[in-house]
ZAMARGU-4260 file (C-alpha; in steps of 0.2 Angstrom, whole numbers, plus 5000, padded with zeros to 4 digits):
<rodrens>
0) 4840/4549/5236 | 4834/4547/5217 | 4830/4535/5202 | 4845/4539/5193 | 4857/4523/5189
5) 4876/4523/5181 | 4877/4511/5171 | 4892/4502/5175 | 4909/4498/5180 | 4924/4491/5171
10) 4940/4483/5175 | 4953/4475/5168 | 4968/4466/5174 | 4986/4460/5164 | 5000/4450/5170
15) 4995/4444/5187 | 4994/4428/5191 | 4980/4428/5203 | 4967/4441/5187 | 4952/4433/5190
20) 4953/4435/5210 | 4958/4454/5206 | 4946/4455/5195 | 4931/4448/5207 | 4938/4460/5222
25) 4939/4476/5211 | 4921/4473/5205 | 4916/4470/5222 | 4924/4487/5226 | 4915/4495/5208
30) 4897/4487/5215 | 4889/4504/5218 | 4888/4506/5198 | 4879/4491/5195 | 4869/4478/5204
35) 4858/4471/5190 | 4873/4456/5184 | 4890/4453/5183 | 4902/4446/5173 | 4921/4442/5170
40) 4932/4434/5157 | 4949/4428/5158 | 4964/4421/5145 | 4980/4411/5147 | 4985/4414/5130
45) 4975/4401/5122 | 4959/4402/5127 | 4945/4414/5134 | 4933/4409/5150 | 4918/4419/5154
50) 4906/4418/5167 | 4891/4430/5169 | 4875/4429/5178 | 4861/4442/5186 | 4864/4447/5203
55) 4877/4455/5213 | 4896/4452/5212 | 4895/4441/5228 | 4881/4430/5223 | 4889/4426/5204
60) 4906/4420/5212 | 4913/4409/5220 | 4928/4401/5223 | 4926/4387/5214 | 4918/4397/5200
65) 4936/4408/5200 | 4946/4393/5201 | 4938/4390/5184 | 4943/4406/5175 | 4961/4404/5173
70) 4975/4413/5164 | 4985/4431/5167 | 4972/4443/5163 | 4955/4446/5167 | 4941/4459/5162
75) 4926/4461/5172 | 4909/4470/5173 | 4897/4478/5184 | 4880/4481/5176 | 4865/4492/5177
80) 4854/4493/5163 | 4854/4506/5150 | 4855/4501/5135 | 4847/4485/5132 | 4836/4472/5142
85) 4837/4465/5160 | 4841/4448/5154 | 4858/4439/5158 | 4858/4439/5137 | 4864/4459/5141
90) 4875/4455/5157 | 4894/4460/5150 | 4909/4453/5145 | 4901/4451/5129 | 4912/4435/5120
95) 4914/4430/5104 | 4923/4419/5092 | 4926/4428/5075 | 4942/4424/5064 | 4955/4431/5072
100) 4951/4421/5088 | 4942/4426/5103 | 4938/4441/5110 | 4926/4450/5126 | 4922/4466/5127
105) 4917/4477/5144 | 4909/4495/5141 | 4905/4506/5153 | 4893/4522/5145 | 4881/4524/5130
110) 4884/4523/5111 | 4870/4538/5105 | 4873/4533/5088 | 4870/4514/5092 | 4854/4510/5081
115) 4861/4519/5068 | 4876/4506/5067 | 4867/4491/5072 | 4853/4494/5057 | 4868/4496/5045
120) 4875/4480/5051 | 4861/4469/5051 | 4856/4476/5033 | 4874/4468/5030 | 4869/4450/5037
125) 4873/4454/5054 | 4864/4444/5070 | 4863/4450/5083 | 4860/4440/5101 | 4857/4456/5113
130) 4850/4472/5114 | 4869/4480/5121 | 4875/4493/5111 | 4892/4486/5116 | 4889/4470/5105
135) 4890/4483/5088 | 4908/4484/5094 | 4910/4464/5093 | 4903/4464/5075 | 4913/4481/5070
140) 4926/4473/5073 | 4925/4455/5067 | 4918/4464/5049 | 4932/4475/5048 | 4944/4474/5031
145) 4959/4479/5044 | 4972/4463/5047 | 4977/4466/5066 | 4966/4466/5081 | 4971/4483/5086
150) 4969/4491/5069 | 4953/4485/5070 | 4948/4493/5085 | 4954/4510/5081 | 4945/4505/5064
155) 4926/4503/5074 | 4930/4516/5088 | 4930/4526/5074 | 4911/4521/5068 | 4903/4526/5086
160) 4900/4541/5096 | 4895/4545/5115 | 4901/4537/5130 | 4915/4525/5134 | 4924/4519/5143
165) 4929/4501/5133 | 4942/4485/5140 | 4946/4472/5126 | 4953/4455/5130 | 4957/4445/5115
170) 4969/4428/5120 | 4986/4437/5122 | 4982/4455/5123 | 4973/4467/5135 | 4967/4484/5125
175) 4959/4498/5138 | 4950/4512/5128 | 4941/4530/5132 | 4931/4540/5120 | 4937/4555/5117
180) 4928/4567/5128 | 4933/4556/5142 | 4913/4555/5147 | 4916/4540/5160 | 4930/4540/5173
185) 4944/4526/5167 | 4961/4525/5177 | 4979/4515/5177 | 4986/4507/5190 | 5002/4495/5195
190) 4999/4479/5203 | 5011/4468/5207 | 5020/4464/5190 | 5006/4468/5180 | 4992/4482/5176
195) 4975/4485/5183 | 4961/4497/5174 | 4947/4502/5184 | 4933/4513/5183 | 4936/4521/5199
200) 4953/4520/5210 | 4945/4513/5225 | 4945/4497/5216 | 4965/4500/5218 | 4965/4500/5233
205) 4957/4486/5240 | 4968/4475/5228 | 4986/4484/5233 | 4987/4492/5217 | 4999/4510/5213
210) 4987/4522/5204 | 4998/4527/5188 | 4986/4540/5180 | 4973/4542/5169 | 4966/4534/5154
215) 4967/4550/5145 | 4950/4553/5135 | 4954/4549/5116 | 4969/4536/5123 | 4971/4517/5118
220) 4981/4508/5127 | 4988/4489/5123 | 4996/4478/5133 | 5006/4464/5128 | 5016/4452/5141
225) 5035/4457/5143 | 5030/4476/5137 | 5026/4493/5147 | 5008/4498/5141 | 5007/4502/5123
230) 4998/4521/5121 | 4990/4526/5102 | 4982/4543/5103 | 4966/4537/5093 | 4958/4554/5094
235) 4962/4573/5100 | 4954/4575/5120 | 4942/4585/5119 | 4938/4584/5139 | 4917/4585/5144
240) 4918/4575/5161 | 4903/4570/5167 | 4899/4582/5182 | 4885/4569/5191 | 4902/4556/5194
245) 4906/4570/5207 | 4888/4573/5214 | 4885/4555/5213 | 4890/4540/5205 | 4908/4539/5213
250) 4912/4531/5227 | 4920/4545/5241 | 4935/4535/5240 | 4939/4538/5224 | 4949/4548/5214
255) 4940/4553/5197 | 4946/4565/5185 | 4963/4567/5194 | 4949/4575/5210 | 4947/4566/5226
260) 4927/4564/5225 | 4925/4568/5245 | 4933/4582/5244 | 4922/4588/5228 | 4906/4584/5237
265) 4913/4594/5253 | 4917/4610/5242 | 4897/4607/5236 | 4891/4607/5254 | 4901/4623/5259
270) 4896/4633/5241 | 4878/4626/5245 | 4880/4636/5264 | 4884/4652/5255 | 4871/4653/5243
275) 4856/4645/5250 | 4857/4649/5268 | 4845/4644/5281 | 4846/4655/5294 | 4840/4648/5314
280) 4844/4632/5311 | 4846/4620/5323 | 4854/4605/5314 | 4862/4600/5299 | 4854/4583/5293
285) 4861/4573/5278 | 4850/4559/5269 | 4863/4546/5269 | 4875/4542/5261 | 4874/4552/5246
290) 4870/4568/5256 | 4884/4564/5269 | 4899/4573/5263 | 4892/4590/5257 | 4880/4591/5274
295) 4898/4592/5283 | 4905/4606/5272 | 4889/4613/5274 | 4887/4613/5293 | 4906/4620/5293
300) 4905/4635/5280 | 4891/4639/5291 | 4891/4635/5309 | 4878/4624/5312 | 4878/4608/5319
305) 4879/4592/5312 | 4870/4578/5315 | 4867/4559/5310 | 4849/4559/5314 | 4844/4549/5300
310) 4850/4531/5299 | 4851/4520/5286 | 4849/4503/5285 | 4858/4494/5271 | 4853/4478/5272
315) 4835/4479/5263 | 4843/4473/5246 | 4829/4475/5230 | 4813/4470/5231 | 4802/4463/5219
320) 4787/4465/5224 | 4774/4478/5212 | 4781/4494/5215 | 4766/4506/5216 | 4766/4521/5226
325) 4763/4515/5242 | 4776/4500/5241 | 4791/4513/5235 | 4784/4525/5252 | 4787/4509/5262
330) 4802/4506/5255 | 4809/4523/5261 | 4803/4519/5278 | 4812/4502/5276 | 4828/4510/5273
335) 4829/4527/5281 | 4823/4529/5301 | 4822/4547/5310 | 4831/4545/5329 | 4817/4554/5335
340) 4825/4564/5350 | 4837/4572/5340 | 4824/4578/5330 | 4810/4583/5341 | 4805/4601/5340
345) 4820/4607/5330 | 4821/4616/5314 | 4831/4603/5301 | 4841/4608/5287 | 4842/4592/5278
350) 4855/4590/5263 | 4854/4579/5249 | 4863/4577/5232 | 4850/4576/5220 | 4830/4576/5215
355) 4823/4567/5203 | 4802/4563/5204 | 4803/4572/5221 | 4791/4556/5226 | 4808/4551/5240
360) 4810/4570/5244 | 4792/4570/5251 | 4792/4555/5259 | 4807/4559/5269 | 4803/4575/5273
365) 4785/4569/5280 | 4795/4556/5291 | 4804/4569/5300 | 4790/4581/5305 | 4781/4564/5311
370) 4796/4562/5319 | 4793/4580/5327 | 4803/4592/5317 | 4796/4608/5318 | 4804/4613/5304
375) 4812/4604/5287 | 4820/4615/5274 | 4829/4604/5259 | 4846/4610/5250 | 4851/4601/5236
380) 4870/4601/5233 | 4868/4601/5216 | 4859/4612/5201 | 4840/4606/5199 | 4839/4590/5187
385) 4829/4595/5172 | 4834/4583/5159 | 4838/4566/5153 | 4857/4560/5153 | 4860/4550/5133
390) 4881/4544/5140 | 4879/4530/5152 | 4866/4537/5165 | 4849/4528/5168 | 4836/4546/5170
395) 4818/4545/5168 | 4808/4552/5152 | 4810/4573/5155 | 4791/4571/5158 | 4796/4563/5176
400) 4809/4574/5180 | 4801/4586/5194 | 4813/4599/5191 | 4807/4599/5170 | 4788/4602/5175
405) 4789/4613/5191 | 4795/4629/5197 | 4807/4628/5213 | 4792/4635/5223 | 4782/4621/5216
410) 4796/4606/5219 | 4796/4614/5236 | 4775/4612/5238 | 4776/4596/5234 | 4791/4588/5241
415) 4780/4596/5260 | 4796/4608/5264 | 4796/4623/5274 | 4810/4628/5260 | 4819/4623/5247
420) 4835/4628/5240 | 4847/4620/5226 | 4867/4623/5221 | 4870/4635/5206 | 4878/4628/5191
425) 4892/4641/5193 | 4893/4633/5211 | 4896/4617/5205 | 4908/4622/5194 | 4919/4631/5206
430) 4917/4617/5220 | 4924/4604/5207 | 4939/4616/5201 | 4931/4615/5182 | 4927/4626/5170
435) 4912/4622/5160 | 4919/4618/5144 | 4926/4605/5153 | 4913/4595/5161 | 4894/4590/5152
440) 4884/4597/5162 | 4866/4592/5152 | 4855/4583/5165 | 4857/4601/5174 | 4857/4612/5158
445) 4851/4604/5140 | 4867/4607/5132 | 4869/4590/5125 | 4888/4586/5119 | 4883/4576/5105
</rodrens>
């Protein structure tokens, strides 16, 4: 349970004849990065269609709406803010007509040198519509001296830094882009006769696609009708995953970074077992979901039971009402219920993946002694989170972030828990198969990429 956001997902399909329906299914399958607005556009080889509003996947569509976006290929967009305003100015594709046609744009990640290139370019006459650091792409590419669409997107990759994860569809091509530390998780698949890009592979398989393999990070790839994908190697890979994808972000399901993100989350729980024991237990308690798959590793590196005695109900949508204090305690309630004769009398260990302003963490843990727990000691299966993320995730100001301002001891007097224990950085490491030059690690250790 936390306050920490991705920012989106992307998707793109080519050659199908049904794109905008694939496209609408894949984002429903990608909603879990976003839920602020949604977007896709479509070509038939002449012209670009794009439809975008606020809301979820699901409420911006329907059939009548799909019918309307024709053509082979289709990108789409799942957003959260970031970067930029929560306005349906900012929801994504990002279209525009520059002259060498049309063109959207999809971007899933953070550009850290983005005001940097938007005050160059408005210093050059540039206007700009939106506060997305996606639309500097739009306008690097529509000023660049460069006589060919692809040229021109090496030519303004080659102008940003930070994290991406880009789709491009101009009105006869598809062009699927990652930067070159491979930041954000990008994949290629097979479907039907044609190709599917997607942020995560569970949007393969709800729309029957073959996972090919990786965007790799640094990779452009084009494709044209009548063609097998077209790969330029744009720059050298320098892989730094982002570590939280495995943690959080990604749907169990999925397979990111070549990992199946269940099993990731499973090895967490059982590192989590052996270095933050808690010895006459009587139950292992995730906070659903996100606490789901490490409690199980958990409760079998070390014996103990587990049990669902914290239900979720997923039904309560957002709320707009004022959120003080007392409205987000309620909200918990409203989402998480105790089965109170499970819980009665026993001691709890209760797993989750992450703390961020510890506010949740209390709430929950005040819910199960009212519920009768005599005891309730929190593991955390990941390393304590003690600083913004700059690619692609939403974190609180490091002013917020418990884990900045408080010792664990602290964390664990605040949060009301009998004790408190976090994963190890080197744990994290081993449970996801990495090394750590591999994977950016930040929001658990300051070392910033970029």
């Amino acid at each position: 349970m936390r306050s920490l956001n991705e920012k989106c997902a992307v998707v793109g399909i080519f050659d199908h004849p049904e794109a905008s329906k694939l496209a609408y299914f894949s984002l429903h399958a990608l909603q879990h990065r976003g839920q602020e607005a949604a977007g896709i556009s479509t070509g038939d080889g002449e012209k670009l269609y794009t439809i975008k509003d606020r809301g979820l996947v699901t409420q911006v569509f329907d059939t009548q709406k799909l019918n309307t976006l024709k053509g082979h290929m289709a990108i789409g967009h799942t957003r959260y803010s970031t970067a930029g305003d929560d306005s349906i100015l900012d929801a994504q594709p990002v279209f525009a007509r520059y002259d060498l046609g049309e063109m959207s744009i999809v971007h899933n990640g953070n550009l850290t040198n983005a005001k940097e290139v938007r005050d160059a370019l408005i210093k050059k006459g540039a206007i700009f519509q939106t506060f997305m650091d996606t639309e500097n792409l739009i306008h690097l590419i529509a000023k660049s001296d460069q006589h060919h669409l692809t040229d021109r997107i090496i030519d303004a990759v080659k102008k940003i830094e930070g994290a991406y994860s880009l789709v491009f569809l101009s009105r006869s091509k598809m062009f699927a882009m990652r930067d070159p530390h491979g930041f954000r998780p990008l994949s290629l698949g097979r479907v039907g006769d044609g190709y599917v890009v997607a942020s995560e592979t569970c949007a393969f398989d709800l729309i029957g696609a073959e996972y090919i393999r990786d965007v790799e990070p640094g990779e452009l790839l084009i494709f044209e009708k009548g063609k097998a994908p077209q790969s330029i190697k744009v720059f050298e890979a320098t892989p730094k995953h982002c570590i939280f994808e495995y943690v959080y972000f990604a749907r169990p399901d999925s397979n990111v970074y070549k990992q199946n993100v269940y099993e990731m989350r499973k090895a967490m729980g059982k590192e989590l077992a052996k270095e933050q024991p808690s010895i006459g237990a009587d139950m292992i308690v995730p906070v659903p979901d996100g606490g789901v798959p490490a409690a199980i590793g958990y409760a079998q590196q070390s014996g103990i039971p587990f049990e669902m005695a914290i239900m979720r109900n997923h039904y309560i949508g957002r709320t707009f009402i004022e959120p003080t204090q007392e409205m987000r305690d309620l909200k918990v309630k409203m989402k998480l219920s105790p089965i109170e004769h499970l819980i009665k009398g026993k001691s709890l260990v209760v797993i989750d993946d992450s703390i961020v302003r510890g506010t949740t963490s209390r709430q929950i843990v005040r819910m199960l002694k009212a519920a009768g727990a005599r005891e309730v000691h929190m593991r955390i299966s990941s390393p304590p989170t003690t600083d913004p993320c700059f690619y692609g995730v939403d974190t609180p100001d490091k002013e917020k972030l418990i884990a900045a301002n408080m010792s664990i001891e602290e964390i664990c007097a605040f949060i009301e828990a009998d004790s408190l224990g976090y994963l190890s950085n080197e744990a994290l490491l081993r449970s996801v198969n990495g090394k750590e030059e591999n994977y950016c690690t930040a929001c658990f250790t300051g070392k910033y990429i970029i």
